[in-house]
KEMIBA-73189 format. One record per residue (C-alpha): x, y negated, z negated; residue in three letters. Coordinates in steps of 0.02 Angstrom, whole numbers, plus 32768, in hexadecimal, padded with zeros to 4 digits. Layout:
# residues N
XYZALA;...
This chain:
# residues 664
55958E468540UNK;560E8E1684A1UNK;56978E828488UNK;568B8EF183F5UNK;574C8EEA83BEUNK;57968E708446UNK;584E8E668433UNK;58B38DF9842DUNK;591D8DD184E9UNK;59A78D5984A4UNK;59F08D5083ECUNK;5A5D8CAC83E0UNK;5B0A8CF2839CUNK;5B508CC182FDUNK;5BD18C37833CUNK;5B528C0283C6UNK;5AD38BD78331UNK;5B5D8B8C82C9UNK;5B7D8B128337UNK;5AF58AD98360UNK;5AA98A128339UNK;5A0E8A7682F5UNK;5A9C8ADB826BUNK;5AFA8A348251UNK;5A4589CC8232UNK;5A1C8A6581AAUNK;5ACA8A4E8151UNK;5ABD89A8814CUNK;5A1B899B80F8UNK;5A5C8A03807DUNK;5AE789A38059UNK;5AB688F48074UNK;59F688F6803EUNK;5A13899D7FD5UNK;597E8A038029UNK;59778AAC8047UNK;59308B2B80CFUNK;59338BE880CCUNK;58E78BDD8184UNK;58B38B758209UNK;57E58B9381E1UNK;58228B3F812BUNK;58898AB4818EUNK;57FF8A848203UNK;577B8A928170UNK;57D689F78116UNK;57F0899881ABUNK;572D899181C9UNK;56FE897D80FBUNK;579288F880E7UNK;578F88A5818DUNK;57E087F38138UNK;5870885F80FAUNK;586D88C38197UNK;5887883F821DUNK;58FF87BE81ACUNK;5964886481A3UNK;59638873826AUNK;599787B8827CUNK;5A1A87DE81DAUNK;5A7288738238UNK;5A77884182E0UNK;5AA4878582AFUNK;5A25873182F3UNK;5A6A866C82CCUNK;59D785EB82A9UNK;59FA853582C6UNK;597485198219UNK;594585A481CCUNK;589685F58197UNK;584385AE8114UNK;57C986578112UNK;57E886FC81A3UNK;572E871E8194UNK;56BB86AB8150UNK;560F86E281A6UNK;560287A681BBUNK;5589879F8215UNK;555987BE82CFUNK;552687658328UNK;558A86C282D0UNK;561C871A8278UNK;56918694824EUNK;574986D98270UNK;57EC866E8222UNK;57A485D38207UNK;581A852A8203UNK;58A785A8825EUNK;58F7854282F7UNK;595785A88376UNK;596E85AC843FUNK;5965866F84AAUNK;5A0486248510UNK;5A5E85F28473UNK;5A6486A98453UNK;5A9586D484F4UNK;5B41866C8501UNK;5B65869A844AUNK;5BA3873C84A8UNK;5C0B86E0852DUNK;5CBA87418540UNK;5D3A874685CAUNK;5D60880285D6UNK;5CB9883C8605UNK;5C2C8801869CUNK;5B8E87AA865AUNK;5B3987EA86EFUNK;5B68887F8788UNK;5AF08865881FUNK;5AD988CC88B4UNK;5A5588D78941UNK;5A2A894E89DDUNK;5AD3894F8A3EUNK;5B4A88F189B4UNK;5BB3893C893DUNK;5BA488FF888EUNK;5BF288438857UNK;5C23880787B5UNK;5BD68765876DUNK;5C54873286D8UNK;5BF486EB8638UNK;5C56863A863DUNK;5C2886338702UNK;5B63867586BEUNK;5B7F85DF8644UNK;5BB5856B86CAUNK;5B268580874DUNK;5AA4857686B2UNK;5AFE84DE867FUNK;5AE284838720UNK;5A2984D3874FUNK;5A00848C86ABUNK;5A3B83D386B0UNK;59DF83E98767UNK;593E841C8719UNK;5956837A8686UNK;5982830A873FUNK;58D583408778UNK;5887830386D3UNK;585B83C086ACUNK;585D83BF85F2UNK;581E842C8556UNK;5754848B8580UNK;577184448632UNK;576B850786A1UNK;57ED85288713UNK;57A285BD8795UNK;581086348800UNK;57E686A3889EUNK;587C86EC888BUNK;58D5879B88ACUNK;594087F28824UNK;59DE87978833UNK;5A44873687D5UNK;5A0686848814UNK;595D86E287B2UNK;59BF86E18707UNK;5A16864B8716UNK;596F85ED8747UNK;592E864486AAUNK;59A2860D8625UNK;59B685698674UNK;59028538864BUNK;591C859685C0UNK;599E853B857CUNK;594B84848590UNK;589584D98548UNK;582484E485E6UNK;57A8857185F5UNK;57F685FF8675UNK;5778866086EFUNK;57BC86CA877BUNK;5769874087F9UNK;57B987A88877UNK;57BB876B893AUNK;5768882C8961UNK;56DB87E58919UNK;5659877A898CUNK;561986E88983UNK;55688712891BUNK;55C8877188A1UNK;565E86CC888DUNK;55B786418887UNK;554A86998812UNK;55E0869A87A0UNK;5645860587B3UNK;55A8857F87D9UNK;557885A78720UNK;5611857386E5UNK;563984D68755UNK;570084D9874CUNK;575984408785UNK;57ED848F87E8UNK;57ED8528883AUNK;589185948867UNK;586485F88912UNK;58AD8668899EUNK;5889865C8A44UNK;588387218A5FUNK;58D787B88A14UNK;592A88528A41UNK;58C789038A26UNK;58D689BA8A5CUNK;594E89898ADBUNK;58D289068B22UNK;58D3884A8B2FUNK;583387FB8AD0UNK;581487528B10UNK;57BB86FF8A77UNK;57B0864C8AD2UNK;56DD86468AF1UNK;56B986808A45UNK;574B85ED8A07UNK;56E485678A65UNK;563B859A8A21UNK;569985AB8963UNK;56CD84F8897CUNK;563B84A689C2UNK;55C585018937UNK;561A84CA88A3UNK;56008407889FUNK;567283F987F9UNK;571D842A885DUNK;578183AA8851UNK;581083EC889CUNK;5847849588CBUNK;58EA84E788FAUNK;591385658970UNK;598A85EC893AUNK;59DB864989C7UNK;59D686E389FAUNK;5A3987438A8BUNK;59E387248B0DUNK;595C86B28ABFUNK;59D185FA8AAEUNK;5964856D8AFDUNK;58C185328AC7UNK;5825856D8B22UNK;57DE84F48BAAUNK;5778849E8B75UNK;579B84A28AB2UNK;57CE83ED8A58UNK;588583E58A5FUNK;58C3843E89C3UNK;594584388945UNK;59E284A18971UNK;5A1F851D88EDUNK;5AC785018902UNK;5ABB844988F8UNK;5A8384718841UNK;5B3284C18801UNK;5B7E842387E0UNK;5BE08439874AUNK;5B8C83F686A8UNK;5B88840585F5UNK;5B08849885B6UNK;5A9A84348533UNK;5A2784B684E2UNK;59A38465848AUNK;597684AE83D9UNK;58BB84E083E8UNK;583B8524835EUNK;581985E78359UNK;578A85FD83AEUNK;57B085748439UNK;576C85BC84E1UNK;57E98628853AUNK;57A9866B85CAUNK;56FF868E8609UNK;56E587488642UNK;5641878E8698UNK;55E088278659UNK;5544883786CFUNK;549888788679UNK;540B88CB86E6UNK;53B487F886F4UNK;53E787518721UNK;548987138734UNK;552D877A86E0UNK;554C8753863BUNK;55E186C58635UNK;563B86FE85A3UNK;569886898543UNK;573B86DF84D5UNK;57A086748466UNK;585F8659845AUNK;587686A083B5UNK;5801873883B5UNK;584587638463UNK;58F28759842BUNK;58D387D48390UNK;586E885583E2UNK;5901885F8467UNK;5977887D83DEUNK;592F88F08395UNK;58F1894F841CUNK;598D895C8495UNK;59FC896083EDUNK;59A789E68394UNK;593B8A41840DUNK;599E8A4D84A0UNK;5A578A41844FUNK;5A80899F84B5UNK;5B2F89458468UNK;5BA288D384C7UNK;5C118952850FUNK;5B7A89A2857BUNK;5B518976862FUNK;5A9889868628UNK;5A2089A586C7UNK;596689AC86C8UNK;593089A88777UNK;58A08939878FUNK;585788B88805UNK;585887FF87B8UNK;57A687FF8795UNK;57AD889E8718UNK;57B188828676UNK;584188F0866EUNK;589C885786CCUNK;58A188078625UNK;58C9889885BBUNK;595588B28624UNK;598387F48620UNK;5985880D856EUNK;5A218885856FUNK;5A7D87CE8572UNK;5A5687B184CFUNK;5AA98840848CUNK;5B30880584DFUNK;5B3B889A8569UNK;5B5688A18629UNK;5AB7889A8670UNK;5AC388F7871BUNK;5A3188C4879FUNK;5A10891F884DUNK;599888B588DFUNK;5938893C8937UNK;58E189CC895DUNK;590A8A5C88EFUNK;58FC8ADB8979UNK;59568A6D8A00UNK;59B88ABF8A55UNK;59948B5089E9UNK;596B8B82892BUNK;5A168B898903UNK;5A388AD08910UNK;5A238AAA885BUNK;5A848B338826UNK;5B188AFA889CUNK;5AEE8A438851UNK;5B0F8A8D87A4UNK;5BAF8ADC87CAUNK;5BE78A41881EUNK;5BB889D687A4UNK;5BF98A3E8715UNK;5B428A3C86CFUNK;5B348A83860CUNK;5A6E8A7385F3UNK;5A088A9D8692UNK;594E8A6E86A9UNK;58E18A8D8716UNK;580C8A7E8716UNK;57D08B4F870CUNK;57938B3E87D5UNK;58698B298807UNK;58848BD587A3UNK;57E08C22880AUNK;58318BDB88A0UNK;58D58C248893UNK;58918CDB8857UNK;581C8CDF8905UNK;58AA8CA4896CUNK;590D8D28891AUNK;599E8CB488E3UNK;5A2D8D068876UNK;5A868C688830UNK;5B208CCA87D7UNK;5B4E8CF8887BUNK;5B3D8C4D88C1UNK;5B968BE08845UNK;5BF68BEC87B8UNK;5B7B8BCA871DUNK;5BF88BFC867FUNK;5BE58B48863CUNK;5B278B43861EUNK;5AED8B5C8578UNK;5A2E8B46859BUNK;59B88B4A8604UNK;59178AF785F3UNK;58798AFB8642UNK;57BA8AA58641UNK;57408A508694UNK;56E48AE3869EUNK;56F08B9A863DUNK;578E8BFD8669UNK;57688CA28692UNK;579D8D3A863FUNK;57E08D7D86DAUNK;58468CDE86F8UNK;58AB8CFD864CUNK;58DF8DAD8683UNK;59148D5D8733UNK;59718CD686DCUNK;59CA8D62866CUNK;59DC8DD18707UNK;5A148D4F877AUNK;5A5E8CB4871AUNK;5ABD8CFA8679UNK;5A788D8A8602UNK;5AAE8D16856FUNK;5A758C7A85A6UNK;59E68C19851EUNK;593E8C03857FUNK;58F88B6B8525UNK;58538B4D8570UNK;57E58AB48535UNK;57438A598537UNK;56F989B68512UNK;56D789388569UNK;56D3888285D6UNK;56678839854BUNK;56EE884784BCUNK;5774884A8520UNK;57AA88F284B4UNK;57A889A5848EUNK;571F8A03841CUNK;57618AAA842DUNK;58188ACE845BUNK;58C58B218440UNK;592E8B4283C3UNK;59EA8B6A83E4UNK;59ED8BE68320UNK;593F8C3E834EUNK;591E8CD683CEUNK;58D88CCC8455UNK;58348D308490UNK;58058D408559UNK;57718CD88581UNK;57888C7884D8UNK;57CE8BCB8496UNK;58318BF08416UNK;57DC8B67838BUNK;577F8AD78359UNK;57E78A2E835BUNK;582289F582DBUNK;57AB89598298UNK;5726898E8303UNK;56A989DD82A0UNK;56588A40832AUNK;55B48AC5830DUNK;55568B338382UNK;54968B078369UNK;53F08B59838FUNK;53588AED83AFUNK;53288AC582EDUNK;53D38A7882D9UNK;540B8B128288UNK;54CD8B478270UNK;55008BE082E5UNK;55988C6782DFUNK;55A78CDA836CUNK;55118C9783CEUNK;54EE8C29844FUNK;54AF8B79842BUNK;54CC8ACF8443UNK;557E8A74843AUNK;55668A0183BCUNK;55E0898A834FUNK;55948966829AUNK;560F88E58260UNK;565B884F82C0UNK;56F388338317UNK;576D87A58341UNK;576787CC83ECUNK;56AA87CC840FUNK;565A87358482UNK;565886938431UNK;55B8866A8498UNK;558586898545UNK;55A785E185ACUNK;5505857685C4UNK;54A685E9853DUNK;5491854F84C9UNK;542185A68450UNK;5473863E8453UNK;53C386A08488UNK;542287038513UNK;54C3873684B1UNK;543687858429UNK;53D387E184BDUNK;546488208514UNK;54B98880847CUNK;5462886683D7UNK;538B887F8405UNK;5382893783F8UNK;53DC894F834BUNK;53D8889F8301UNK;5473887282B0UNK;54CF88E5830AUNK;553788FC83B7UNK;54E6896A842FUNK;5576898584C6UNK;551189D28539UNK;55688A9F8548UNK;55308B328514UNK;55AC8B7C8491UNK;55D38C17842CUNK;56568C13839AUNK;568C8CCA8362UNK;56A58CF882BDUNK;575C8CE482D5UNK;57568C3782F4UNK;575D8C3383B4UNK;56E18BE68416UNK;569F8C0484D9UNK;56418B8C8538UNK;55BB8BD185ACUNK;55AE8B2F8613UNK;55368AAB8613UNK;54978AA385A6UNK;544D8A1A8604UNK;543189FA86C9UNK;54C4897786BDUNK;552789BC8761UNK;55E589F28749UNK;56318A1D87D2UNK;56F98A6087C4UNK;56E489F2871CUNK;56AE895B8772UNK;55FC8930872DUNK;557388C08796UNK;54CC88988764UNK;544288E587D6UNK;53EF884187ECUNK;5483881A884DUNK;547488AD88C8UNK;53B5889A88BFUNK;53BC87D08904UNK;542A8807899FUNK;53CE88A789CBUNK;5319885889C8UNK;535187CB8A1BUNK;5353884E8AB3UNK;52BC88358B17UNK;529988DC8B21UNK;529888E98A68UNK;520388D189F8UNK;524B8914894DUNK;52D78971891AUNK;532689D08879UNK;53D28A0D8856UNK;54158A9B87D7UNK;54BB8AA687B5UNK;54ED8B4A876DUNK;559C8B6A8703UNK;55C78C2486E4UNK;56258C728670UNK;56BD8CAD86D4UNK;56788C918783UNK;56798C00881DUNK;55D88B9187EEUNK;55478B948853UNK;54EF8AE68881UNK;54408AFD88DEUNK;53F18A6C8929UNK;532C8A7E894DUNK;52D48A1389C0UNK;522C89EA89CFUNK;520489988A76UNK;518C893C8ACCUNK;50F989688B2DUNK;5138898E8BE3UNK;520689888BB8UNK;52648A198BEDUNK;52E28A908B7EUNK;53738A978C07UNK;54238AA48BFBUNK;542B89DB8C35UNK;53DF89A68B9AUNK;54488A228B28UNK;54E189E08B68UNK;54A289268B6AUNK;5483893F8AA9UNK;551989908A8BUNK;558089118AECUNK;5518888D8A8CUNK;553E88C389D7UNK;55F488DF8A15UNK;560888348A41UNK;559587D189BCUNK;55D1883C8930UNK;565E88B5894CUNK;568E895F899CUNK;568489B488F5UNK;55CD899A88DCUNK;559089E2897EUNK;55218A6E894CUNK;55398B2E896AUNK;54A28B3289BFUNK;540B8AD189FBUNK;53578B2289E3UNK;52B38AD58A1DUNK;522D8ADF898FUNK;516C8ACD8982UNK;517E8A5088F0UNK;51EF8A13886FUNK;51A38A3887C4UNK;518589B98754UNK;515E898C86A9UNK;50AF8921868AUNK;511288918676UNK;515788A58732UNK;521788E886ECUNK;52608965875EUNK;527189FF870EUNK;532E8A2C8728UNK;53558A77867DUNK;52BB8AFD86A1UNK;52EE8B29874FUNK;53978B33870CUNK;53858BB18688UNK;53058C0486E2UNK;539D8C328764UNK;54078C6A86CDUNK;53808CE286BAUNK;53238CAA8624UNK;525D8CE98633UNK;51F98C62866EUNK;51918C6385DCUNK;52298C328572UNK;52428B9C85F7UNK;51AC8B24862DUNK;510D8B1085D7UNK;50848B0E8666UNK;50118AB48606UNK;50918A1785F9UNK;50AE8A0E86ADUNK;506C89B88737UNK;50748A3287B4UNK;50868AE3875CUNK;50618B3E87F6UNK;50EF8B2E884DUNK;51558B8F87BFUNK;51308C2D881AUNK;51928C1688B7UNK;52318BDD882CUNK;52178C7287CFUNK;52148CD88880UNK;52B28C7F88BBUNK;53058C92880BUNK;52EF8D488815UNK;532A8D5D88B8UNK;53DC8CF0888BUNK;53F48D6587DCUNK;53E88DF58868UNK;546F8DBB88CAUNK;54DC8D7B8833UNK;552B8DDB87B2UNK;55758DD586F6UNK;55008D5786D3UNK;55418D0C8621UNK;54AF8CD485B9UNK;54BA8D0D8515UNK;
């Protein structure tokens, strides 16, 4: 239900809001580009209607230096093909080491058992410096990809900005993931060098990694070389591997040469998984990375170089990135290897005290977490320093603001946000001068010209629709890699409202200007804000002998755990046991990851599909979010229509044992 006169829970005070990047950006307009705003509604309204002056005016304030300048910032509005600072000539790392100082750490580092360490910026400098002319010594040079299977560490940053710097293509993906998940990513890409571990340390265990190395290595034929990064524990090759390069052997001291590269020169490629084929390789650009960062860590989350900044994340989150991006503000950047509830659901919270953390971040499944295992972190560590604390992946509920007043600091701004792996970015997010609302984001970002629509394409306030973006932004995919004609870019965010950016969430934007997301709109699966296509899932469960066919739902609710059911269809004669439930559970553990092992397994008659032979996820999916099956699937344009009885039986029967159901 929508509150009638919701209140407010947190009013920024008047030297809090004062002092903010967000107050300084709106005085600064006035005075240097002699624009006004009564409010933020009016402020955001020009940044979407003037988007030229708009985004010269982030690069303006936050002095963003180009080696050439633009000759145009926008020269196609259009999507897809907008055409962002044309002729402009910059680097991501140049940005970086403009920050470099001696009086505060580039990087603070901890992991499971080790206290935090400082990583200075001219020693950060130094090891990118030599990884670099390493990289140039392997004849890696500008579009060539550099890959990593790498934890969140430093050796993961440095790596980073060391391709950066010399203008190969980044691609990284966590060693939790397996060795399906790693191929059907990086064998699209074919990188040339490959940065590895051996094995990893998590929830207290030791995670020998050295089977799925060997397989990594002998299925990507373009490796020229790789190096092994070590971990405690995990120093040696695996047997059986070709010998590798040592990482230490490439921190020889060297000049840092950052080559001068055009705007939209390919950064990094990210993965966004749809519900077919292959995930999306997602290629972002240099410049539009570098300027969505700013602006969103500047403005949005308050980020400045006195901060130490912590978003807990694995280094195959998107969030890995946005946090990496704290660097170019110039800030501490303050990374933590490990499980989040290892040894308990205080560790974080200890980690921020320790590492004198000012913004705190965490996906909404840590804050669940913590409220069931009844963690009170003001009486665990000393939290006076934060400022913020941010949260997304997935919605945060409204019970988890209350806890986080009750139990972190009754003044402390909740900054939730949401957007996405695609563009790298934030739709809908915080703003350090506006109140703040349980269950709600506080605003659209600024540039991002965000709308709510229902199925005609038509503009929404204080209903749910679909997330959409109606104007372009720097930040968005300059193409997805081997998509020469474009055709899957268009399908995978611009077929249902042509023109037009269709994210994928359901969204509501009150009247005030705040905005909720309801989770997922399609059957893309996000689990604690790590997505996966189902095809994925779908090619290691069927390959189960006892498995004929197979459909998963993935369900996001407002405020509560989500719910992932798995249905199985099976063959004539196989048995439902136990044995197979745990072989299929150990299987998608292994080939994809422990976070996309589903709540529960269910054996079904039949997986519906369309006449075309689609599965039918979507349906099934908002048939278990309670939406009448009439309103759902259209017998007549299905294959097999009978078997929507037993899904509208066994959707009735999970609303029964669920409750607060958010739909509408």
């Amino acid at each position: 239900m929508q509150d009638e006169a919701p209140q407010p829970i947190w009013i920024p005070g008047p030297q809090f809001a004062a002092a903010s990047r967000m107050a300084h950006y709106r005085h600064w307009l006035g005075e240097q580009r002699g624009v006004a705003f009564d409010d933020y509604e009016a402020l955001w309204r020009w940044s979407v209607d003037c988007p030229s002056d708009f985004w010269q005016s982030i690069c303006d304030f936050f002095d963003l230096r180009f080696d050439v300048p633009a000759m145009a910032v926008l020269a196609e509005p259009r999507m897809p093909g907008a055409r962002w600072f044309e002729g402009a000539r910059l680097n991501y790392v140049q940005q970086v080491f403009r920050h470099a100082r001696a009086d505060r750490p580039a990087i603070r580092y901890a992991s499971e058992g080790a206290l935090p360490a400082d990583l200075s910026w001219s020693d950060l400098q130094r090891q990118v410096a030599g990884v670099a002319a390493a990289l140039r010594e392997m004849e890696v040079g500008p579009g060539d990809r550099v890959a990593a299977y790498l934890p969140n560490a430093p050796q993961t940053v440095v790596a980073f900005l060391a391709a950066a710097s010399i203008g190969a293509v980044w691609s990284v993906c966590a060693p939790e993931m397996g060795p399906v998940a790693v191929l059907d990513r990086l064998r699209q890409i074919a990188p040339k060098v490959l940065f590895a571990v051996a094995g990893y340390r998590h929830g207290g265990k030791r995670h020998d990694r050295g089977d799925t190395l060997r397989e990594l290595l002998t299925a990507l034929p373009s490796l020229d070389h790789w190096v092994l990064v070590p971990q405690p524990g995990f120093d040696s090759a695996p047997a059986g591997a070709p010998p590798p390069r040592l990482w230490d052997d490439l921190l020889e001291p060297a000049e840092l040469r950052i080559e001068s590269l055009p705007f939209d020169h390919p950064l990094w490629i990210v993965y966004s998984s749809g519900t077919t084929g292959l995930p999306k390789p997602i290629v972002h650009g240099h410049g539009g990375i570098v300027i969505e960062h700013l602006k969103l860590l500047g403005l949005h989350c308050d980020i400045g170089a006195a901060d130490v900044y912590h978003w807990y994340s694995s280094a195959g989150w998107i969030m890995w990135n946005v946090q990496v991006g704290g660097l170019l503000l110039g800030a501490t950047i303050a990374l933590y290897d490990g499980s989040p509830g290892w040894p308990d659901f205080g560790r974080l919270w200890r980690f921020s005290e320790e590492a004198q953390v000012t913004v705190f971040g965490a996906g909404a499944a840590f804050y669940a977490g913590c409220i069931k295992a009844g963690v009170e972190p003001a009486r665990i560590a000393e939290l006076s320093r934060l400022k913020m604390l941010g949260s997304t992946g997935s919605p945060l509920a409204p019970e988890a603001y209350d806890w986080i007043q009750q139990q972190v600091r009754d003044d402390l701004w909740i900054n939730p946000i949401a957007g996405g792996t695609d563009f790298a970015g934030a739709f809908v997010g915080g703003n350090p001068m506006l109140p703040v609302y349980a269950g709600e984001m506080q605003c659209r970002c600024l540039g991002a010209k965000v709308e709510s629509y229902d199925e005609q394409g038509r503009a929404l306030i204080d209903e749910v629709g679909e997330l959409v973006c109606s104007a372009p932004l720097p930040s968005m995919p300059l193409f997805l890699w081997g998509d020469a004609d474009g055709r899957r870019l268009r399908e995978s965010y611009f077929d249902t409202y042509p023109g037009v950016w269709r994210h994928g969430d359901w969204l509501r934007l009150t009247k005030r200007g705040g905005a909720i997301i309801y989770g997922r709109s399609d059957a893309t699966i996000n689990r604690f804000g790590i997505r996966m296509g189902t095809s994925e899932l779908y090619r290691i469960v069927e390959d189960e002998p006892e498995v004929h066919d197979s459909l998963v739902v993935d369900l996001e609710y407002l405020g509560r755990d989500s719910w992932m059911t798995l249905f199985v269809v099976l063959r004539d004669g196989a048995a439902f046991d136990e044995a197979l439930v745990g072989r299929l559970q150990a299987k998608i553990r292994a080939g994809l990851s422990p976070h996309h092992v589903p709540t529960e397994i269910v054996v079904a008659p039949d997986v519906p599909r369309t006449l075309s032979g689609k599965k039918m996820e979507v349906p099934i999916k908002k048939l278990m979010l309670g939406q009448p099956l009439a309103q759902v699937a259209n017998a007549d344009a299905m294959a097999n229509a009978g078997c929507l009885a037993w899904y509208q039986q066994f959707a009735a029967r999970h609303l029964a044992r669920q409750s607060n159901v958010c739909w509408s």
